[in-house]
N, C-alpha and C positions, 0 to 999 in steps of 0.2 A: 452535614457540613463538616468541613477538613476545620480542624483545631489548629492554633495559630503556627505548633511545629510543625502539623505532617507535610507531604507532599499534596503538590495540588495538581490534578489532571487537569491538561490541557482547557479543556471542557467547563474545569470545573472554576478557573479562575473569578469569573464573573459573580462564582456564588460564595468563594468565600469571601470575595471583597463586598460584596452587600452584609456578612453577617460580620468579620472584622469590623466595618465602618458602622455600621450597628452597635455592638460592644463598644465602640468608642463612641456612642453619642449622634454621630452623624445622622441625617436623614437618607435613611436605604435609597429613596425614588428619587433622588437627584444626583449626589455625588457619586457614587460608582460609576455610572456612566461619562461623569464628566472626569474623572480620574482615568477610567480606561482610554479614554477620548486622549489624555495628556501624553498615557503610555504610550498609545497607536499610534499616534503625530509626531511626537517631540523625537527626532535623529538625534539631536545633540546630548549627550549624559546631564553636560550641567544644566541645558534652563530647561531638563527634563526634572531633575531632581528642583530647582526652584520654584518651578511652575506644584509642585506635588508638596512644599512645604508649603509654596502661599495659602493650599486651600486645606493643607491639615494645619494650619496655624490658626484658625480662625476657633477650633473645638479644642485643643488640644494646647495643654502645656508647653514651655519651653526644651524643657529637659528630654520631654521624649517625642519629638517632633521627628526627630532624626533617626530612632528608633522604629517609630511606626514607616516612616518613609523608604529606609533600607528594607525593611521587610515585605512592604508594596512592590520595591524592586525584584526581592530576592522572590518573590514567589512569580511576580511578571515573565521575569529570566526564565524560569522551570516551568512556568506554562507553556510559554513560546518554543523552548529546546522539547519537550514534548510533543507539542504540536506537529515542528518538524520532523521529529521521528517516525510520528505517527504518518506524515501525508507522505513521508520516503518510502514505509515501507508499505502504505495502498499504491506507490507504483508501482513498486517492486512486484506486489502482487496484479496488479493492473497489468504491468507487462508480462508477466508470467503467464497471464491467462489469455490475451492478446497472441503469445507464440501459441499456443494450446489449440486454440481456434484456429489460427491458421497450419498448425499440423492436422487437426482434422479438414481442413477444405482440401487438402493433398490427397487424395487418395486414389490407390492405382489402380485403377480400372482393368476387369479383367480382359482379354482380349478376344474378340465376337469373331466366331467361326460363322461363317457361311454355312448352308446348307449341303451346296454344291462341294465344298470343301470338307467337311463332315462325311459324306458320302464316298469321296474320295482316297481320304484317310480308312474308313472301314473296308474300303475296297482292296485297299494295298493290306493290311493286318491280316483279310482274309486269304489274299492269295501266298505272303508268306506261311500262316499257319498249317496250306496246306503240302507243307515241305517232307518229302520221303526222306529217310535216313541217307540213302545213296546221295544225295540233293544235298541233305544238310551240309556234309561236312564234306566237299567235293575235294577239296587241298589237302586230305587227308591222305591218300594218296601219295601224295610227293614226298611226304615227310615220313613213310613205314618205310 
């Protein structure tokens, strides 16, 4: 379980607000859920922050109502900015591998000779190979 300073993974939010709300008395099996419920819901800051004193007001002193409540926020904030860090960069990597796959279905095919065409090509290789010197270099000639 993350202590009340460290950072909280994305993941892990859920667990340190059952043991925070724990440490303060609450009952784990019902209020976190219904706190995270506040957090997921509520767009608005303020009756996001009034909704989350009404129901730490109930266990909790006056004086540090305000205290545990920013700190429900500040750790919500760092879950969430992780969270989307985290599903940016499985795109990142999702599309990464997405191009990957489609560079492997590219692939250039080598080009299929015939038979007839094979046969033809040795046919021509064989009758230059058998080139006499006189033959080879016939333009030679012109240029002594």
């Amino acid at each position: 379980m993350a202590a009340p300073g460290e950072q909280v993974a994305a993941g892990d939010f859920g667990s340190w607000l059952d043991c925070r709300l724990e440490a303060l008395g609450m009952d784990p099996e019902v209020y976190p859920a219904y706190i995270q419920g506040v957090l997921r819901e509520e767009d608005n800051p303020e009756e996001r922050d009034e909704a989350l004193r009404g129901i730490l007001a109930a266990f909790l002193e006056e004086d540090s109502i305000e205290d545990v409540c920013l700190e429900i926020i500040a750790k919500w904030s760092e879950a969430q900015k992780m969270a989307l860090a985290q599903a940016k960069q499985e795109d990142e990597v999702e599309a990464l591998a997405s191009m990957i796959e489609k560079q492997a279905q590219i692939v250039v095919k080598p080009k299929e000779v015939s038979e007839g065409e094979q046969q033809r090509k040795a046919a021509l290789l064989a009758q230059y190979a058998n080139v006499t010197d006189d033959e080879e270099y016939p333009l030679r000639l012109w240029f002594v």
